[in-house]
C-alpha positions as CSV (number, residue, x, y, z in Angstrom):
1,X,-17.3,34.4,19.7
2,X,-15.5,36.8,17.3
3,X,-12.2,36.8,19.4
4,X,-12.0,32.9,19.0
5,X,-12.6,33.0,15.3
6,X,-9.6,35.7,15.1
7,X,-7.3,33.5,17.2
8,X,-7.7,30.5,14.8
9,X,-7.0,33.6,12.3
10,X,-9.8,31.8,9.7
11,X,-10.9,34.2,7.6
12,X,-15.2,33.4,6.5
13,X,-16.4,33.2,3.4
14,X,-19.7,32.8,2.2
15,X,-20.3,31.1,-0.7
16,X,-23.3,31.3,-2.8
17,X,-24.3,28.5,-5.9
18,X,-26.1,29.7,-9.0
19,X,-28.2,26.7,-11.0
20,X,-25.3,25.6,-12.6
21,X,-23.8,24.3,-9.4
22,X,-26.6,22.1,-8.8
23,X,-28.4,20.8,-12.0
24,X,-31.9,20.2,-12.7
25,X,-33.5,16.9,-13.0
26,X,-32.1,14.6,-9.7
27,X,-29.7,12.9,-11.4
28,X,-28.5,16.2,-12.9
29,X,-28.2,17.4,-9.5
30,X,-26.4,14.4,-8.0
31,X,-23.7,14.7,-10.8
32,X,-23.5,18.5,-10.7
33,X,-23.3,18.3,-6.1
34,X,-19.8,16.1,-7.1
35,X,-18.1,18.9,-9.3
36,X,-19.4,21.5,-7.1
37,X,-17.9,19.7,-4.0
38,X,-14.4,19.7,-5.4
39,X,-14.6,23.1,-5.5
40,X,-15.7,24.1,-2.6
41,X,-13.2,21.6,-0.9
42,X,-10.6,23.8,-2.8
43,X,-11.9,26.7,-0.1
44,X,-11.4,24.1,2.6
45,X,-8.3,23.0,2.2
46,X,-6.9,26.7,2.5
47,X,-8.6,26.9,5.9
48,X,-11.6,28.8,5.6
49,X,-14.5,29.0,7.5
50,X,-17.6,28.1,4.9
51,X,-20.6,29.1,4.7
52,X,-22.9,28.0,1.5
53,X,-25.9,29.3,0.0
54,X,-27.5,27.9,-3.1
55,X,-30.5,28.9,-5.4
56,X,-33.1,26.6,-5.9
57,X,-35.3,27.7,-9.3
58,X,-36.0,24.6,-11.0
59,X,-36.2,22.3,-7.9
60,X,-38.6,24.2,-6.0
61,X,-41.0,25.0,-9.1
62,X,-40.9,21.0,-10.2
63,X,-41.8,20.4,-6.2
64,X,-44.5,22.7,-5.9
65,X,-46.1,21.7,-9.9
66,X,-45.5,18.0,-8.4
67,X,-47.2,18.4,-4.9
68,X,-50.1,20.2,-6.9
69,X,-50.8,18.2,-9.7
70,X,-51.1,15.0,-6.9
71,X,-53.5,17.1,-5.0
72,X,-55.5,18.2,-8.1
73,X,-55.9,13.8,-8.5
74,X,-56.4,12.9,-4.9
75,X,-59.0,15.3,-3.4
76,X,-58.1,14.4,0.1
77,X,-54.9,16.3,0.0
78,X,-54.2,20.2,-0.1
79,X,-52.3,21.8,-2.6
80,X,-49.0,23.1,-1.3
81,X,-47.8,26.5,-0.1
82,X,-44.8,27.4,-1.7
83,X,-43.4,28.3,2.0
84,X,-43.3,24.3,2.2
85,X,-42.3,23.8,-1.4
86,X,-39.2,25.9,-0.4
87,X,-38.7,24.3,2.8
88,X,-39.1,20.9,1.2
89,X,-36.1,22.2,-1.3
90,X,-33.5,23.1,1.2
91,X,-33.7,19.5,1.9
92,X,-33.7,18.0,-1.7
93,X,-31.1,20.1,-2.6
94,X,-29.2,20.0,0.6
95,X,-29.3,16.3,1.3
96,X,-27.5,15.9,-1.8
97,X,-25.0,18.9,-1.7
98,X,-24.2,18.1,2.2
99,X,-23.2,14.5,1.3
100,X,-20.8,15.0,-1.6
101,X,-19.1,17.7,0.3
102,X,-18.6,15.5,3.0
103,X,-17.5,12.3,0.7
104,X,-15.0,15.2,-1.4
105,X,-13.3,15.9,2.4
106,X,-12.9,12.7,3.5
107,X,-11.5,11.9,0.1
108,X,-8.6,14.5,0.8
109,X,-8.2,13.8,4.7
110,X,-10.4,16.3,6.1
111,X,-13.1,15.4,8.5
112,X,-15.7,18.1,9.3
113,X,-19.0,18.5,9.6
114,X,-21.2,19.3,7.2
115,X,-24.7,20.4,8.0
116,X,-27.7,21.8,6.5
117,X,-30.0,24.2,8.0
118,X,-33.6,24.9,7.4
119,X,-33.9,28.0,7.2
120,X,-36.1,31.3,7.1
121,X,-36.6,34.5,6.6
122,X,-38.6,37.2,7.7
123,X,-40.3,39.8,5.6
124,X,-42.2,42.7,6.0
125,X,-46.2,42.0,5.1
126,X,-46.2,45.4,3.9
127,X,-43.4,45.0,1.2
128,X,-44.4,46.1,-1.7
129,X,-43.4,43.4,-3.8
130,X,-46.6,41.6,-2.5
131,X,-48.9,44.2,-4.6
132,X,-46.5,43.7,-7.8
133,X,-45.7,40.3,-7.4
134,X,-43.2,39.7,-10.6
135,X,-41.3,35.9,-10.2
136,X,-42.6,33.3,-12.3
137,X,-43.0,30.1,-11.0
138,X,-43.9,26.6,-12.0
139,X,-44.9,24.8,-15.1
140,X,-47.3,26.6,-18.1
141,X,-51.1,26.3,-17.5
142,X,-54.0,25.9,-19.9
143,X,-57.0,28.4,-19.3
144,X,-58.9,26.1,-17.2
145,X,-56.3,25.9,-14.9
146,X,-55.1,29.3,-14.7
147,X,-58.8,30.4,-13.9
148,X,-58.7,27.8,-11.0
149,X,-55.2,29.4,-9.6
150,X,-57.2,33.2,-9.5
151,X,-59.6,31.4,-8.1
152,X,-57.6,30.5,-5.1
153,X,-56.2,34.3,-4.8
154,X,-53.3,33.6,-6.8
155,X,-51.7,35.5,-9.1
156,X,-51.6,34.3,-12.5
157,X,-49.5,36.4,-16.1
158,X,-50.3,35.4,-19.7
159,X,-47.2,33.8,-21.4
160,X,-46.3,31.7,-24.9
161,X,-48.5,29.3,-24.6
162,X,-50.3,29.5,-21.7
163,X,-50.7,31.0,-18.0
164,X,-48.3,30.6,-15.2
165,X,-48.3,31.8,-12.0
166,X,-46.5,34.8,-10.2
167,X,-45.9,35.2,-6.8
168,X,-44.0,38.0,-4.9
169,X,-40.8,38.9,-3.9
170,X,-40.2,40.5,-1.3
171,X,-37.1,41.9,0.7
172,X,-35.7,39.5,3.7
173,X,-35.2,41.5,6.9
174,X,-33.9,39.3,9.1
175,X,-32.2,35.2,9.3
176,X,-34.3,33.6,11.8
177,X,-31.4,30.9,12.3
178,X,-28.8,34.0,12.4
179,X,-27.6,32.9,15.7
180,X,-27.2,28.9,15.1
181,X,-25.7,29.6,11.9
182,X,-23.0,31.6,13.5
183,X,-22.6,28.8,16.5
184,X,-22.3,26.1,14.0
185,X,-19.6,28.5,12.1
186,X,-17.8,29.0,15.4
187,X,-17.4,25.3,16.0
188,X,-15.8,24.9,12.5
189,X,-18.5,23.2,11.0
190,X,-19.3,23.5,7.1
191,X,-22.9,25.2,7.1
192,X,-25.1,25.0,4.0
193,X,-28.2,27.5,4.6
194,X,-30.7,29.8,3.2
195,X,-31.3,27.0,0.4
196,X,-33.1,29.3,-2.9
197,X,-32.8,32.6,-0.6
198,X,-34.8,31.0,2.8
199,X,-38.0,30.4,3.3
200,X,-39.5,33.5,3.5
201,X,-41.9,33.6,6.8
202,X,-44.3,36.4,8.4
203,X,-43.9,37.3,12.1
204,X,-47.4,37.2,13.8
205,X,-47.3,37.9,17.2
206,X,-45.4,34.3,19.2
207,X,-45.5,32.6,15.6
208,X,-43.8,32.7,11.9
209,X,-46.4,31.9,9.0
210,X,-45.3,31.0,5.7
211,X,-45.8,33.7,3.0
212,X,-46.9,32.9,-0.7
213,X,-43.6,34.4,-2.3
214,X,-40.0,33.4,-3.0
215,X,-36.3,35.5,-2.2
216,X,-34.0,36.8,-4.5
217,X,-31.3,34.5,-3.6
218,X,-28.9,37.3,-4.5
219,X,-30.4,39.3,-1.7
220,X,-30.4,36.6,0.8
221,X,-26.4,36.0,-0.3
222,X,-25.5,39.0,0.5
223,X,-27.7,39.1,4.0
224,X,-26.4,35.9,5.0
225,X,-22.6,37.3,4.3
226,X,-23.4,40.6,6.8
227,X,-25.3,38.2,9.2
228,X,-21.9,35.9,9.9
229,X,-19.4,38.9,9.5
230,X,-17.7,37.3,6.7
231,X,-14.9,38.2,5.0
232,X,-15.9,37.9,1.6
233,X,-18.7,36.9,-0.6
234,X,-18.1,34.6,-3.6
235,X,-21.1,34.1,-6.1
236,X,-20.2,31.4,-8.1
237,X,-21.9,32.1,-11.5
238,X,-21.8,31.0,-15.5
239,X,-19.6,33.9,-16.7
240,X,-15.8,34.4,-15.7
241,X,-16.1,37.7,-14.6
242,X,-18.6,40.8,-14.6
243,X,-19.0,42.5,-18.0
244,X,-20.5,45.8,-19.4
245,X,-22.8,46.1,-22.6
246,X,-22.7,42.0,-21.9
247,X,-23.2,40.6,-25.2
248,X,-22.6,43.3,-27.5
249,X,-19.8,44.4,-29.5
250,X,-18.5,47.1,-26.7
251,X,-18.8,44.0,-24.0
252,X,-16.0,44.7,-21.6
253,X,-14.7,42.1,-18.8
254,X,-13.5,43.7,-15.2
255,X,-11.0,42.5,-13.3
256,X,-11.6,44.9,-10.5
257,X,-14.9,47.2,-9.9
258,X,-14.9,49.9,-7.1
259,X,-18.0,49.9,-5.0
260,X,-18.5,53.2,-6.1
261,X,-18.6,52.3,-9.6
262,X,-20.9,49.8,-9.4
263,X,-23.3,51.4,-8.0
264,X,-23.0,53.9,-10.7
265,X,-23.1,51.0,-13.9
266,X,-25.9,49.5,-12.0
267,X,-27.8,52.9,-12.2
268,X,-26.7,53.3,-15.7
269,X,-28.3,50.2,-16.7
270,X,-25.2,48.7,-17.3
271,X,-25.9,45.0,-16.0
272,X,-29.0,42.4,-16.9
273,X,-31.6,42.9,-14.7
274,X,-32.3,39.7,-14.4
275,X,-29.1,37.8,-13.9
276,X,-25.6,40.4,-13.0
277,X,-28.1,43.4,-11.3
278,X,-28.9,40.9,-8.3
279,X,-25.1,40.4,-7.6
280,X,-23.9,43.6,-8.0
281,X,-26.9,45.1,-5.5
282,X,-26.2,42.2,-3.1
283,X,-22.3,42.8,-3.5
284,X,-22.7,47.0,-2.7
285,X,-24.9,45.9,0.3
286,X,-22.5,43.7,1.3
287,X,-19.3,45.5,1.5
288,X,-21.3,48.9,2.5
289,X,-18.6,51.2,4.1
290,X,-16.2,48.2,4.6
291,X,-12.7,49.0,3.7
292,X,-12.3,45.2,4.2
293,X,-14.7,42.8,2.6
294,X,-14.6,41.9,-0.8
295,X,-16.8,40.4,-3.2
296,X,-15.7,37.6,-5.9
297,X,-17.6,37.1,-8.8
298,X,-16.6,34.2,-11.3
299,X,-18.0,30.7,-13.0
300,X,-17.8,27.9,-10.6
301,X,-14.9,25.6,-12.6
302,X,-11.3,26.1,-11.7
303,X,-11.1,27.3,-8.1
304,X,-7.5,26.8,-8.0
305,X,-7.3,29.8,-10.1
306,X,-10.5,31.6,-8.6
307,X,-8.2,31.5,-4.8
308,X,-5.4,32.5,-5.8
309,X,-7.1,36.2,-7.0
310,X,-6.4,34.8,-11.2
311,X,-10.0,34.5,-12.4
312,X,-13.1,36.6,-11.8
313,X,-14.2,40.1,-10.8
314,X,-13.5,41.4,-7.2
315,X,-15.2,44.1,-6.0
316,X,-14.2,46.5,-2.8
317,X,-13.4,49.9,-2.1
């Protein structure tokens, strides 16, 4: 398969969305899809083979305090795993980002496929991330509620005021999809997949079973990049480039960062651990002892300067 790709000499890139990409509220979302699908058209047009990943926060939390808060008034019906609740996003999410992309090509001449793949993930049961579970999820609880939620094993953290609930996780292994990911790739289709990091799923004996946690979509950015060889990684974010002491008076921007010394600001503390430390892990993973991929990090406007190497931090060897 990898000696066709190499004739059509199309380099892959994988391309991964942050929340400002996609919005919040639906309409939000269906606005913020027709921005983000010019850009992405931009890597199109210079013959790329795409890949996209996309995070997934605020849509799979309204989804699963939705799904909830109708079972809590209809007794008939469950309350939802988030395993669904993530599945169910990849759809939301994808439904409208597949469309738009499809609508920006044809727009400009170019007619490809654009699919969307469920997708999961498999973890390891044993991760410790299930005995510290650390990700907040959903909308604020009152007491009563939050004692229901422990009731049902879940894991629940005090916050301004209220209770929400926490839920693990853990480290993705493998792509289940790895292999019709990389088909759909090698027929030149535009594939949208691990929507808010994959579903992540537990391997018991013949079957998968959804686990109660979510993925760092970071992490499953930078998976999905290894899993389809590609080139190079872009994580398209709400900062032009990668800074260090971000937001303080000695705030520096980088143009270039070594793998090397990323791994070394990472260690130093250097990044926020909640937002930059993701993408830096996910970028040293990715490149690993690569002398030949590369990972951009930028904001998602302007891709004309973004290509052509004027905007944003690469990192390499």
């Amino acid at each position: 398969m990898r000696n066709g790709r190499y004739a059509m000499k199309k380099k892959r890139i994988a391309i991964a969305l942050g929340h400002e990409a996609l919005g919040t509220t639906l309409p939000e979302q269906k606005e913020a899809t027709v921005k983000t699908a010019r850009a992405i058209a931009e890597f199109i047009e210079k013959d790329y083979q795409v890949v996209i990943t996309h995070s997934n926060g605020p849509q799979v939390g309204m989804i699963h305090a939705a799904m909830n808060e109708f079972s809590k008034n209809h007794s008939e019906y469950t309350s939802t795993p988030m395993s669904v609740a993530s599945a169910m996003s990849q759809g939301y999410i994808g439904f409208d980002l597949q469309n738009a992309i499809r609508g920006e090509l044809n727009r400009r001449g170019i007619y490809k496929n654009v699919v969307t793949l469920l997708t999961q993930m498999t973890v390891d049961p044993y991760d410790e991330a299930f005995y510290h579970p650390s990700k907040v999820i959903g909308r604020v609880l009152n007491e009563e509620e939050a004692r229901a939620q422990e009731k049902k094993g879940n894991h629940i953290v005090a916050v301004d005021g209220g209770y929400r609930r926490i839920v693990a996780t853990p480290r993705p292994i493998d792509i289940v999809e790895a292999d019709a990911i990389n088909a759909l790739l090698e027929a030149d289709q535009l594939v949208i997949a691990c929507g808010g990091g994959g579903i992540p799923v537990l391997e018991q004996g013949q079957d998968l079973k959804g686990a109660s946690a979510v993925i760092e979509k970071d992490t499953a950015a930078g998976l999905l990049a290894q899993t389809v060889d590609a080139d190079m990684l872009v994580i398209l974010t709400s900062v032009d480039k990668v800074c260090l002491h971000f937001g303080t008076e000695q705030e520096q921007a980088l143009d270039y960062l070594s793998v090397e010394d990323a791994a070394r600001y990472a260690d130093q503390g250097m990044f926020g651990a909640d937002d930059m430390l993701p993408k830096i892990r996910a970028a040293i993973e990715f490149i690993g002892d690569s002398a030949i991929r590369k990972v951009l990090i930028t904001r998602l406007k302007g891709q004309e300067k973004t290509i052509a190497g004027q905007r944003g931090t690469m990192i390499g060897k």
